[in-house]
Structure formats: structure tokens, C-alpha cells
N, C-alpha and C positions, 0 to 999 in steps of 0.2 A: 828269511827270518821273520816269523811274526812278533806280537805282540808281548812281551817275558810276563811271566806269572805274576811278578811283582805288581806292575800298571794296570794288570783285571784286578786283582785281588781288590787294592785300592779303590779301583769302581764298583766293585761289589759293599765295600764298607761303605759306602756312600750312601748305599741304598737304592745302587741303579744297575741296571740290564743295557748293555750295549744293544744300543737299537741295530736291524739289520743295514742299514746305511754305512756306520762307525764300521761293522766291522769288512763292510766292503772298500771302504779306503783305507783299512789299514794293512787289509792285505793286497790291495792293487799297489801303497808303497813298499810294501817287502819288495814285491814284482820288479821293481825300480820304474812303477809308471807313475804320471804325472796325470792332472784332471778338474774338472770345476764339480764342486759340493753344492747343491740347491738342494736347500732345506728352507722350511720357514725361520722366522727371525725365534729364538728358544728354543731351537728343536735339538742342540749339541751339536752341529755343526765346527766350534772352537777347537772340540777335541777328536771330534772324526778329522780333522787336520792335522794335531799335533801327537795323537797319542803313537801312532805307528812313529815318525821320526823319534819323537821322544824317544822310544823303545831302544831305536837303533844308535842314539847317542849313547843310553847307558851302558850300551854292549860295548862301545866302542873307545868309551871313557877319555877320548880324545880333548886336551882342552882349544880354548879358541871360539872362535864365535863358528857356529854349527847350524844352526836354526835361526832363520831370520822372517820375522813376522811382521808385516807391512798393514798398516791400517790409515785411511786418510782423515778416521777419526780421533783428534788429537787428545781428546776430552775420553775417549772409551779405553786409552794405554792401559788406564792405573789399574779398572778393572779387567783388561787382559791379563795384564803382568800378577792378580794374586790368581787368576783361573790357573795359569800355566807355571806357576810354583806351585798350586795345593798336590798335583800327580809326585813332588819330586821327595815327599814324604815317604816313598813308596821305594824309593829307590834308593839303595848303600853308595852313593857316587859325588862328587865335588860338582855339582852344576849348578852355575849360576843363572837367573832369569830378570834382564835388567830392562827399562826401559830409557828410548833416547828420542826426547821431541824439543820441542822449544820451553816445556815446564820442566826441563833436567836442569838443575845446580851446575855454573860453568866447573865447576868442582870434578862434578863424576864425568863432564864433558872431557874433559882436561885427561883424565883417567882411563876415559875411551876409546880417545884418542890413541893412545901407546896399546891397550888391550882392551878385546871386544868380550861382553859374556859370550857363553854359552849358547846363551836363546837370547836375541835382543827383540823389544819390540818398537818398531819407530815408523815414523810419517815419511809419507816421499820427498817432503823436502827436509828431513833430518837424513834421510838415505841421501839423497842428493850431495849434502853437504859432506858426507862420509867419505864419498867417492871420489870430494877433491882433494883428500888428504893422499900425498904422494907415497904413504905407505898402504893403499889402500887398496892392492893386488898381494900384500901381504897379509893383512887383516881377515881379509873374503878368504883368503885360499882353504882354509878347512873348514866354509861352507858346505853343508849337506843340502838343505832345503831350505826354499821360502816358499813361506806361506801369504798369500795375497788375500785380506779380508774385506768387507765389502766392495770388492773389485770392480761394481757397477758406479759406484759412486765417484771412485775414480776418474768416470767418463764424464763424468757429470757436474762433480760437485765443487769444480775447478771456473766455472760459471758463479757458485753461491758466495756468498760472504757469510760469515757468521760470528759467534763469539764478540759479540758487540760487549757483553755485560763484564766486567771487570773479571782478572783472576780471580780475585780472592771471594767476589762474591758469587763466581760458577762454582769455586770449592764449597760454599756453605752452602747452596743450594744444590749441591752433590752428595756432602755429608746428609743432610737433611732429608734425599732419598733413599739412600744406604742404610742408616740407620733407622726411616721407619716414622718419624717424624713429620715426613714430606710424604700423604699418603695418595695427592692428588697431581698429577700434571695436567695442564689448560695449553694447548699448541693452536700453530695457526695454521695455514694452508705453506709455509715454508716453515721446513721443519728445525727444529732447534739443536741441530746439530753440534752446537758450542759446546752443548751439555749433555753428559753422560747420565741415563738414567735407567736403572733394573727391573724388575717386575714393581709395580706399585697397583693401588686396588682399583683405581679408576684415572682413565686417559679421556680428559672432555676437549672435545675438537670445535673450535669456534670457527664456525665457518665454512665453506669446504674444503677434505684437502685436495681437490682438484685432479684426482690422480687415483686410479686402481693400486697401482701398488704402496703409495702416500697413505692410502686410508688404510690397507694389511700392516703394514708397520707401524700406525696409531696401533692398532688392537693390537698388535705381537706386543707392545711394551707394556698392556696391562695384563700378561701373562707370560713373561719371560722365563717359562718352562716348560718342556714335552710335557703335555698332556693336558697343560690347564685352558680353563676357557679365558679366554680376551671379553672386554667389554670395554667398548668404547661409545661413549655420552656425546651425541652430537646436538651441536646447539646453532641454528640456521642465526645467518645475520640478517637473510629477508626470506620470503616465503617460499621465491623459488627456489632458493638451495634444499628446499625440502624435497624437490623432485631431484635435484643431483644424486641425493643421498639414494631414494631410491633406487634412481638407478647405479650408484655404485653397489648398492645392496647385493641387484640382481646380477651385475658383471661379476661382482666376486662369485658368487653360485656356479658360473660360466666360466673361472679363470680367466678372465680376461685382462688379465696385470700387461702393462704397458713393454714394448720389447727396449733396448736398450741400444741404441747407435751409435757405433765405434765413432771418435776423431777421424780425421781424412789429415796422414799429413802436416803437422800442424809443426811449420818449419822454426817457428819461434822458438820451439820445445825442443830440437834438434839442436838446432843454434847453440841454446844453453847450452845441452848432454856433451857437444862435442867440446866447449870449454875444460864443461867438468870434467870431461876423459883426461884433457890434455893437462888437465891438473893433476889428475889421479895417476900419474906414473907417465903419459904420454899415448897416443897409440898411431897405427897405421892405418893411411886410407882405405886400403882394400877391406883387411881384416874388420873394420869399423861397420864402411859401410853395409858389409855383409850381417852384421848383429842386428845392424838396425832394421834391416828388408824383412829382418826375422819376427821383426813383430807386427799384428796385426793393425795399428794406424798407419806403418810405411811399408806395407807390403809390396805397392807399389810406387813406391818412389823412384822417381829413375835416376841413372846417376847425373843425369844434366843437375838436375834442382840439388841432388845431395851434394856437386862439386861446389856450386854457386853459395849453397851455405855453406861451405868449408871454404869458400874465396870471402865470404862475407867476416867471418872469424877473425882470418888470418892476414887481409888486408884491407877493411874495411866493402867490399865490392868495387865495381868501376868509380861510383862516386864518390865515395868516403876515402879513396888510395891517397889522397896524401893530407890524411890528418892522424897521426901516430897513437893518439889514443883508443884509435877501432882496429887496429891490429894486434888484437889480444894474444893470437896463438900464431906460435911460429913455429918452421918447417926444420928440424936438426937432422939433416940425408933422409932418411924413410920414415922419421916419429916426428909426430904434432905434439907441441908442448908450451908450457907457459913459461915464458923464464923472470919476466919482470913479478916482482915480489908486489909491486904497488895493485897490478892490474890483477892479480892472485888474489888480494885481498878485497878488494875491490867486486869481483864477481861471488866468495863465498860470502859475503853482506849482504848480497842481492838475490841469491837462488832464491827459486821457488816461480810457481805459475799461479798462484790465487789471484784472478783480478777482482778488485772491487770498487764501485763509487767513492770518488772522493769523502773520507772519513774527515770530521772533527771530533776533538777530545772535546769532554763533558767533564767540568771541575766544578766546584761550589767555588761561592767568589774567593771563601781563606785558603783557596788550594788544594782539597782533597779531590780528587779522580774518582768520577763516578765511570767511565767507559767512553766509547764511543759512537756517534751516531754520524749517518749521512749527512754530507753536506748541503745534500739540496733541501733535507729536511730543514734544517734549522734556517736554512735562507728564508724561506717564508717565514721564520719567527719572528715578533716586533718586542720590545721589553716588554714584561709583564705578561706576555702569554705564560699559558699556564699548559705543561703536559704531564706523560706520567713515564717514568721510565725503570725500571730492574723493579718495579711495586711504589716507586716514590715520588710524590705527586711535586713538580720542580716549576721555579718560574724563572723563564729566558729573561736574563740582565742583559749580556751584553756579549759581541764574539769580537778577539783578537786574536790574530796569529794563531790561524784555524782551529781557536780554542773558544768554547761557547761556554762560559761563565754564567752559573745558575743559584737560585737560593731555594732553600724549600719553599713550597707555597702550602698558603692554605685550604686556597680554593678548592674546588673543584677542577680536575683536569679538562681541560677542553682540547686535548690531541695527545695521539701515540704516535711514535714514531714509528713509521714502517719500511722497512727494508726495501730496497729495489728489488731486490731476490726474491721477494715474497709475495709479490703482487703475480704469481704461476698462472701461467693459461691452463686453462681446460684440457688436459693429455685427450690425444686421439682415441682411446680407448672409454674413457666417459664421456666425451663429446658423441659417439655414436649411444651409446644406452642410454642418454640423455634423451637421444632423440629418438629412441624405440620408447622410453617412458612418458614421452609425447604423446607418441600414436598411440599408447595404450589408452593416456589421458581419453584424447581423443576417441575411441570407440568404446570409453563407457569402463573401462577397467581400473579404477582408483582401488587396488586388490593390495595394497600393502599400507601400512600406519602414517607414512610420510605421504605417498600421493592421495587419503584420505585426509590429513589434514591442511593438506594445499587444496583440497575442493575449493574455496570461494575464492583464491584467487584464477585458478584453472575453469571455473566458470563463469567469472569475469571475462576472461580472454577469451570462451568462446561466443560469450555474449554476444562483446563487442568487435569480436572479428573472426576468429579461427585457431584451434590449436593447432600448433604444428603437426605437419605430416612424417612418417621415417621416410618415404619416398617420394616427395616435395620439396619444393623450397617455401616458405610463406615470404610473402613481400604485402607490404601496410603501407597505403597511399593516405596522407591526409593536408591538409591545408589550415595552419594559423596563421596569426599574426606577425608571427614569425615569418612564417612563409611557406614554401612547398617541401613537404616532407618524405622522403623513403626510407623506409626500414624495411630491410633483409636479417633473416636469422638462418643463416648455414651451420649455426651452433659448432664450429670450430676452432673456438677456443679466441683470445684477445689479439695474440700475434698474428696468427695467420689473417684476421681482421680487418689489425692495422694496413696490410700490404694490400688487401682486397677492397677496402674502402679506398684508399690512394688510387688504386687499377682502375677501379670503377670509375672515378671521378674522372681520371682522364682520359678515359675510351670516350663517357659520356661527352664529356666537352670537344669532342672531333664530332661527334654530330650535334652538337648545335652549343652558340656560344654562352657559359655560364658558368659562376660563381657558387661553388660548392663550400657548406661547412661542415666535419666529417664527426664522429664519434662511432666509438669502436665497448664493448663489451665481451663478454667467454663469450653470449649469446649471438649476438650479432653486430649490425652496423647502423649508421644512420646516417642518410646525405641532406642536409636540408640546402634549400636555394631560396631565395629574394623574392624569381620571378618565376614565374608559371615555367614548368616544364614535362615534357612528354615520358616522364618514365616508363608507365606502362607499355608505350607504343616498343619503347628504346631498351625495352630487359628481353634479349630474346639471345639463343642460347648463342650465336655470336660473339657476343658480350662476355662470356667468359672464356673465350678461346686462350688455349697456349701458346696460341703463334707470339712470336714478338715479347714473349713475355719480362723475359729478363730488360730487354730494353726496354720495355712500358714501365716496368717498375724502377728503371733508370732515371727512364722522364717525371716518370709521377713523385719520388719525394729526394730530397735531398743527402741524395744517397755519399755527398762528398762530404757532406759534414758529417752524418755518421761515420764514412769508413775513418775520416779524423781521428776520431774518438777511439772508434775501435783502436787505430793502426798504435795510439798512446798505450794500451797494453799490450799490442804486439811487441813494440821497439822494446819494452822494458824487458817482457821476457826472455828476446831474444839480445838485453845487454846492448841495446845500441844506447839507450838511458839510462842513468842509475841516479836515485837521490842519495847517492855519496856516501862518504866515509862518519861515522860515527864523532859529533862535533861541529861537522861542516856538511849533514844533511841539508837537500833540495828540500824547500816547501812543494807539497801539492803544486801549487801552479806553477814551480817551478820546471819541476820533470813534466807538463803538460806542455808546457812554453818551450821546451825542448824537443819534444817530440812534435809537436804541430811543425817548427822550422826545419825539424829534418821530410816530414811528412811533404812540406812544399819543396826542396829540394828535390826527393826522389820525385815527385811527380812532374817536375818541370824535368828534371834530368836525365829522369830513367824511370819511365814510366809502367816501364813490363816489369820493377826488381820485386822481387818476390816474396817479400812483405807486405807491403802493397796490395799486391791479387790477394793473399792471405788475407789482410781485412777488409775487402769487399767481398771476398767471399765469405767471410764470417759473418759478417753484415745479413747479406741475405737467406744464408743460412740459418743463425740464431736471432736476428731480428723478424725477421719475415715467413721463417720454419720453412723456407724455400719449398723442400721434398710435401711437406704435409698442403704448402700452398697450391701445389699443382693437380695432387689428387684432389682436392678443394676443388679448382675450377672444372676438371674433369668430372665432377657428379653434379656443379650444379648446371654445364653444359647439355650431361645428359638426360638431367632431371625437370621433372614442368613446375612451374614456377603456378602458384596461388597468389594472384594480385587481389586484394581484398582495399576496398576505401571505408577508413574507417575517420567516425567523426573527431578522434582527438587521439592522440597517444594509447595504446592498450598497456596492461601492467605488462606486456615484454617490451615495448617501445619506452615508455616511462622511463624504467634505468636507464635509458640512451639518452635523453632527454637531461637527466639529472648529472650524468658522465660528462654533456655539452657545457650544461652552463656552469658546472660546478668549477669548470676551466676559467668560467671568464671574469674579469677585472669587475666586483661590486662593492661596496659599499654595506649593502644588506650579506644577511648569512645565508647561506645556501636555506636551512629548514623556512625561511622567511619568504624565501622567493618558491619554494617546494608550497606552502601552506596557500601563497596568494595564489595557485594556480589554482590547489586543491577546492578554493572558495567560487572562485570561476564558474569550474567546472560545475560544483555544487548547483551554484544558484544556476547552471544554464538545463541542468537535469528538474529543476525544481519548476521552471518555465515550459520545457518543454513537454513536462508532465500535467 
């Protein structure tokens, strides 16, 4: 059955031509097949999705929920749900097109719950919560299709936080792009995903966004239609983002957009689902675990690990067995289910997998809510600092009861808040055209606007030492007051950095004894030491072997206090912590302080249980980019290394420099201690001239 006359006609009133993509997935779902849509961001993709089901529900006039459309963007429902009502003008039939996320009235929640539309559109963790409702093999049954929309983000954006800026003022700055009002959006290198925004005439990008595909989707949103052109205004925060840019320029030309890597497994997530089954009507192990092998994260899970998290469920594990609150789900002859009402209620409060940095609220001192911000941000605050936040210039009074109390100020801001999320490394994919925009630097080719206007500081650096090479490594030896200085630029980005400067540090110190202090940039690293030492002799391709590796990175940082940390959004996800019932919520440090004492348990008691390996495997994985770390040591093993002695910091070393001390305990401001250096150097070029 294809497409009914009705739903072209309709796209023909529009003033549109089904491009040939639309009309290849709406007759691969006649087919009854299934498929992934890659288009760019505006190209119709929404309805090369929906318009084939559509069709087939009108034909079918069946009511119940039929179409389910899954988006992780919570903030883009409102404009799905009119995309996918305006076709139904088109059609003589009763269908409804509803959405269900966390901005739904407990009202139409309530109403939902007994009957689903037609087409619903909702968030994984509003699906989630559907699932634990025990009529919820009833509700699904005259499902037809789901559609899964930005599907990559999925994979990914479960790491981000966002939506920091109050509801009510992501709606006005919603309305205000919708309407036409709002002609301008300003993003950063982590994108603002909170907020939902359409074609508008100009997208200025402050900074870089770190990322080939980051920077396609700035442009797709100043042209959020087939056909039009995107412009996107990029504005460098220092000189060398002007060679990132370029070479993002050039990778786009080359498609070179970053590939997307599944989850491995991720048993916390598991854990939950098998709750939520056993809420949602109950089910059987076999039958279970065979859905789950079915998807592409636990393709390979074997059943040892799936039984263990369904012993973990059901009676806490070996360790937890006799504490009656971790035995959520029980066994009734062959179905797993929930029966206690308290522990039901309990885990649908708690669904959901977003982790994020300990948040505080943002109130004026008389009590209005401005949003939320990081907690480690505002920990550095002292009263009277002045910052800026949702556009409004605030000064830090005072923080209770992880609540930080503000009054407007008048000043001037002297600090943003910035996201942990948003401080992104450099993707593998602009970290290499980085470093072909190098070499070009290098042999004389400044052939595009950005590596023209980075001339003087690119012949600064080859002044004073060397542009980098694509088939080198550059290494900068110098000597201040400081002390003995190394800089490496493998230009791989800050994480993979972090773990390679640690490596480094302590391979070096097995030949010979010394005191290292580290800094890490996208660009590169920096080791400084006290006392003279032989770097040159000591960087030779050994030095980056993979032998040993995972243990060197065991030894080199303190990998038990991070997996800690991690293992606190592990236990939550997977409900071994909950900050409570609604009245008698955990504080933040509360579910921390719970999760650290179960964390010390499992690891004195049962050291292999598999949460556990889960967060040190996340650990090295997401902190460290483990896979990206190893081809890392594997090129600069196989690469020659450029030792250059140079007499003071070059402009790539300098950001290392300003990274280091920007860390340390002063008194003075950072630009004061950046200016007295700047005068230094002056006067010592002025002499030796």
C-alpha cells in the first residue's frame, strides 16, 4: 500500500515535490521494511519517516496509539507534534497527534495513562516510564511503528547535561525564535540542546565547535530547509581557533563528519529496563534476555553477566542479600515482577539515565528561580563576585541548601558559567585536518581567509621554533625560572592528553627520579620539572609503547577515585541509590555519601561485581577516550619526533603555560600574572636586540 492521494495532494499544497529519498522510504515501509534515514539536518527527513505510516494508519483507522515517535530532544516535541498534525488536515479520519515528556500537564499524564493517541511523540525517559505502567502490553498492542529521531544523540547525549535556563524562560526564548523576533542565535562549542530553535538568519558560533559534525548542525540551523544556504558567523576566542576553523572548512569539503560509537553493554541501563519490564506486566528470563541480545549495545552480552544483573535486581547480589530494600523484583514460578507498591513507586521517581555534575538552584535572594548551575562553579564564588547568566548580569550573595542566592548586579560580569559538558575535546576527525592545516601552514600554503589571518601568529611560531608537521610530532624544550620545560603537541584533543601526559610522567620517572607538573590543552601537553632533566635523550619511540598500558594508566593517576565518582552514576541508574520519595528527597551529598559506602563495600567484598568493572571501564573509556588513546600512542611510536629548543614558551606552548598556572592558588588575576610575563619577555627581546 503506498502512500493515498490524500497526503501527496497535501504536499503538493505546500508547495513541495517529495524529494527522491521521501519517496524511497515510504515505499520501502509499504514493503514492511525497516531502515536508518541520513539526510542533513532540514532536508525532510521528519516526514520521509512519518508520511508512509501515516498513510497506513488512515487506511486502517484503527484507534490507540499506532505511531510512536521517540526524540531525546525534549525541547524539539512541541515543534514535532505541529509538523505531524499539519499532514492530518489532509485526511477525513479521527487521529490524534499528542506529545508526553516531562513539560506534559500531570492532567493529560493522568489521561494517558488509561489511553495513548494515535501518534505520540515522547523522550526515552517518558517511554521508560510508560513501560512501568502494568497496562502497558495493553496500550503498545496496536502499535505499528516507531520512529527513532536523532538516534546518534542517543548514544551520546546521555553524557551531556543541559537545560540549565529555567522553563519558562527556554519558552520565551523559543517563542522569540518562532516568531521571528529572535533573529540571531550565539552557541558554544557544547550545544544548547535545552532549546529548541528553527531556521533563523544568522548562527554565530563563539569559539570552536570542536567537532565536524558540531559545526554541520550550527549551519543546518541557519537554514532549516531543503534547499537553502546555511551561514554560519564564526567568531575565534584566540587566534588559533582560526586554523581549527579552517580546517573544519576543509574536512567538511571531504565529509569528514565524525563516526558515532555504539555503548558496550552498559549493565546499569539493563538493570533499570529489567525493573521497568517487571513493572510493566512482568516477563520471563529466556524471552527477555533474548530482546535484549537483540539490540546492538548487548549484542553480545552473555548470559553469565545478564543472570548476575537479574540476581542483582532480584536479590540485591551476593553482597546486598540480606538487605530487603535491593530486592526489587521477585520471581512468581516463570514471570519477574514487582509486587511491593512502595518499591514501584520508588523506581518510576527515579527512571531515567542522564547523568550530570552536581547541580545548585539559582534564586534571587526574595525567591524567584532563575535555573540551575554547576556546583563546582559556584564553589569558586565568594559574595560579591559578579557573573552573567540566561543574559543577566547576577552577584553571588550567599549558598544554602545547595541553593546559591543572588541579587542582580551592576557591574560588569567578570565570569560565565560553563558547563562540564562543554568544555568538548577536539573529535578525531578535526584533530587530524588540524594537523594537515599545519603542514599546509607550514610549507607556505595560508590559501584560505582564516589561515591568512592567523599569519602572524603562525609566523611567530615558526620564528621561534617550528610549525607543526602532519607526519611529526613537534616537541619544545626550554628552560625558566620555573624550571625544565616539555611541550608535545600530538593535537588529539584534551582527554586523550589528560591520560598521555599522566603516561608520560610516569614511564619518565622509571628512568630517572623526578617531579613532574602536568597541563593538558585540544593541542597538546606540558611537563615542567624543578630540576634539569634529559627529555630529549628520554622521548624515543619506546616511550609511547602499548605494552602495559592499561596498568601504567592504573599507576599514573588516580583512577580509584575517579571510578568513585563514576560508579555514583552508575549505582543510581542502576537503582541501587535513589534520592527518594517526593518530601523526603536525598540532598546531592546525600546519594553521593550512599553511593561512595556501597562503592567501599563492593570493593572490599566483591571486587569483580559488575558495576564496578563498569565504572572503571567507563573511566578509561570516557575519561581517557581509551580506543582513541591507543591509536594516539601508535602514531606517535611510529612517528619522528621534532625536538626543537626554544628560548621561552612559543604561542602553542603559551596556552599550556596559561592552563598551568591558571590552576594555581594566587592572589593576583590570572591577566596580571599573563601581562608581568608579557613585560619580561618584552624587555628581554628589547636587550637582546
Amino acid at each position: 500500500m503506498g502512500v493515498g492521494e490524500g497526503l501527496l495532494s497535501w504536499f503538493r499544497s505546500q508547495g513541495w515535490a517529495p524529494f527522491p529519498f521521501q519517496l524511497q522510504a515510504w515505499e520501502a515501509y509499504s514493503l514492511g521494511q525497516s531502515g536508518l534515514i541520513h539526510v542533513p539536518t532540514g532536508a525532510g527527513k521528519t516526514y520521509a519517516a512519518y508520511i508512509g505510516p501515516l498513510s497506513e494508519v488512515a487506511h486502517h483507522r484503527q484507534k490507540g496509539l499506532q505511531i510512536l515517535y521517540v526524540t531525546p530532544l525534549r525541547a524539539v516535541s512541541r515543534d514535532i507534534e505541529l509538523a505531524l498534525n499539519a499532514p492530518l488536515s489532509a485526511l477525513d479520519v479521527d487521529l490524534t497527534v499528542e506529545s508526553r515528556t516531562g513539560d506534559t500537564s500531570s492532567s493529560v499524564r493522568r489521561r494517558q495513562r488509561e489511553r495513548l493517541p494515535e501518534v505520540l511523540i515522547t523522550t526515552p525517559e517518558s517511554l521508560s516510564l510508560l513501560l512501568c505502567n502494568e497496562r502497558a502490553h495493553e496500550l503498545f498492542a496496536t502499535l505499528r511503528c516507531v520512529i527513532v529521531d536523532e538516534w546518534h544523540e542517543l548514544l551520546g547525549v546521555l553524557a551531556l547535561h543541559h537545560g540549565s535556563i529555567d522553563r519558562e524562560a527556554r519558552e520565551r526564548v523559543e517563542r522569540g525564535l518562532k516568531d521571528g523576533s529572535v533573529r540571531l542565535v550565539v552557541c558554544t562549542s557544547s550545544l544548547d540542546l535545552g532549546v529548541d530553535f528553527g531556521p533563523v538568519e544568522r548562527v554565530v558560533q563563539v569559539g570552536s565547535p570542536k567537532g565536524i559534525a558540531r559545526t554541520l548542525q550550527r549551519a543546518g540551523r541557519s537554514a532549516h530547509r531543503p534547499g537553502a544556504t546555511a551561514h554560519l558567523l564564526f567568531v575565534p576566542t584566540h587566534a588559533l581557533e582560526l586554523v581549527e576553523m579552517a580546517a573544519a572548512r576543509e574536512a567538511l569539503a571531504h565529509r569528514e563528519v565524525e563516526p558515532r560509537a555504539p555503548l558496550r553493554q552498559p549493565l546499569d541501563v539493563l538493570a533499570q529496563h529489567l525493573v521497568t519490564c517487571a513493572l510493566g506486566g512482568g516477563f520471563t528470563r529466556d524471552k527477555l534476555f533474548s530482546e535484549v541480545r537483540d539490540t546492538l549495545a548487548y549484542q553480545d552480552l552473555s548470559e553469565e553477566d545478564f543472570d548476575r544483573t537479574l540476581l542483582l535486581v532480584t536479590e540485591g547480589g551476593p553482597t546486598l542479600r540480606a538487605y530487603p530494600q535491593f530486592r526489587r523484583v521477585q520471581r512468581l514460578e516463570d514471570r519477574y515482577v514487582v509486587a511491593d507498591a512502595r518499591m514501584a513507586r520508588l523506581h518510576r521517581l527515579n527512571v531515567g539515565t542522564i547523568a550530570s555534575d552536581a547541580t545548585v538552584e539559582l534564586r534571587y535572594l526574595k525567591g524567584a528561580r532563575l535555573g540551575t548551575v554547576e556546583e563546582s562553579f559556584v564553589s569558586r564564588l565568594r559574595p560579591g563576585d559578579t557573573f552573567l547568566f540566561a543574559g543577566k548580569r547576577l552577584e553571588f550573595r550567599l549558598m544554602k541548601d545547595l541553593t546559591a542566592y543572588v541579587k542582580a548586579a551592576k557591574e560588569r560580569a567578570s565570569a560565565t558559567p560553563r558547563w562540564s559538558g562543554g568544555r568538548l575535546p577536539l573529535s578525531g576527525s578535526l584533530a587530524a585536518a588540524v594537523r594537515r592545516a599545519f603542514h599546509a601552514a607550514r610549507e607556505g600554503r595560508l590559501d584560505t581567509a582564516e589561515l591568512e589571518a592567523a599569519r602572524p601568529v603562525l609566523e611567530a611560531q615558526a620564528r621561534l621554533s617550528r610549525l607543526p608537521s602532519q607526519d611529526a610530532c613537534l616537541a619544545e624544550l626550554c628552560q625558566s625560572r620555573e624550571g625544565h620545560h616539555l611541550f608535545l603537541y600530538p593535537f588529539e584533543g584534551r582527554l586523550v592528553h589528560e591520560g598521555l601526559a599522566a603516561l608520560l610522567a610516569l614511564r619518565l620517572t622509571r628512568l630517572r627520579k623526578a617531579t613532574f607538573s602536568l597541563a593538558v590543552n585540544d593541542y597538546g601537553l606540558e611537563l615542567l620539572t624543578p630540576s634539569p632533566f634529559p627529555f630529549e635523550e628520554a622521548l624515543r619511540p619506546a616511550l609511547f609503547t602499548r605494552e602495559w598500558l592499561v596498568e601504567d594508566i592504573l599507576e599514573s593517576v588516580n583512577l580509584g577515585e575517579l571510578a568513585r565518582r563514576q560508579f555514583r552514576d552508575v549505582a543510581r541508574v542502576a537503582g541501587l541509590v535513589m534520592p527518594g520519595l517526593p518530601g523526603a528527597r536525598k540532598s546531592t551529598r546525600q546519594v553521593q555519601a550512599s553511593a561512595g559506602l556501597l562503592y567501599d563495600v563492593f570493593a572490599r567484598y566483591e571486587p569483580d561485581h559488575l558495576l564496578l568493572s563498569q565504572a572503571r571501564r567507563e573511566v578509561l573509556e570516557q575519561h581517557f577516550e581509551q580506543v582513541r588513546l591507543v591509536r594516539t600512542l601508535e602514531r606517535l611510536e611510529r612517528s619522528p619526533l621534532e625536538c626543537i629548543h626554544v628560548p621561552r614558551p612559543t604561542p602553542l606552548g603559551f596556552p599550556l603555560v596559561i592552563e598551568r598556572i591558571g590552576a594555581t592558588l594566587s592572589n593576583e588575576s590570572l591577566v596580571d600574572r599573563v601581562e608581568r610575563m608579557k613585560e619580561k619577555w618584552l624587555r628581554e627581546d628589547s636587550l637582546s636586540a
